[in-house]
N, C-alpha and C positions, 0 to 999 in steps of 0.2 A: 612448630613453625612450618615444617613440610605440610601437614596439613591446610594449615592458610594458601598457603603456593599453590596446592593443587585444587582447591576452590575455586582462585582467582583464573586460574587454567581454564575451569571448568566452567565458568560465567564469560571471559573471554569466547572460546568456543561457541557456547550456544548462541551469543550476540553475532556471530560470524554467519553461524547458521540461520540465525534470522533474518541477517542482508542479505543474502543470496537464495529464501524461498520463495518459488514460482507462485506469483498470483492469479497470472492466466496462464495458464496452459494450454489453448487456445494459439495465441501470439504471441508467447515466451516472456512476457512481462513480469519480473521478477519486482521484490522489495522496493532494491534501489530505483529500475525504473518509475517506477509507481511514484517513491518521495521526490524522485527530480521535476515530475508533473507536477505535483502537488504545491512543491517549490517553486515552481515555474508558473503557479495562479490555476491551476486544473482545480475544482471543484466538484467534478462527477466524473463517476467512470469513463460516459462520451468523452469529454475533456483530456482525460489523462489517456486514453488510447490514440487522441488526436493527435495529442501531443509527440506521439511516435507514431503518425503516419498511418495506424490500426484501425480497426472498426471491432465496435462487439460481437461476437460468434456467437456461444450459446449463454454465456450472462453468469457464470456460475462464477465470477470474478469479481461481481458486482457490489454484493454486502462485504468482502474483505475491503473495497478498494472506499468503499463508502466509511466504513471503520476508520480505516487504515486517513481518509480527509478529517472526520471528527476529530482524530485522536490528534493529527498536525495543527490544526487551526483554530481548536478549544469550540468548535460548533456543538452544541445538544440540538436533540429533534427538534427544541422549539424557534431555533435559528432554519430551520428549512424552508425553505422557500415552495412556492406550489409553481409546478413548469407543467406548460402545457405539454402534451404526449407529441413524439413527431411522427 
């Protein structure tokens, strides 16, 4: 039975540590930032950094935060829409 307990310890934990991982580091955008844009209607990185006032730095936050839209919203590639470049 200890062993069940510190499993669930143990998956509690990790789930802790993946709300609170930095997804820009750049402008300190963390997880929960990131889902309350996403919550909030953000669709793209631009969006979700708007969403807090930010702009994109160097972009290395981009494919997580594009991930991180897919996996909230149930889009595949073939929901992607074509945006023109600004």
């Amino acid at each position: 039975m200890q062993l069940g307990g510190c499993w669930r310890l143990t998956v509690i934990l990790n789930m802790m540590q993946m709300v609170r991982m930095i997804i820009c580091v750049c402008r300190g955008l963390n997880t929960t930032k990131v889902n309350d844009a996403i919550a909030a209607g953000a669709r793209s990185p631009a969006q979700v950094h708007r969403h807090h006032d930010t702009k994109i730095n160097c972009g290395k936050c981009c494919e997580m935060v594009c991930g991180m839209i897919r996996e909230q919203t149930g889009a595949t590639n073939d929901d992607r829409q074509l945006v023109a470049a600004e």
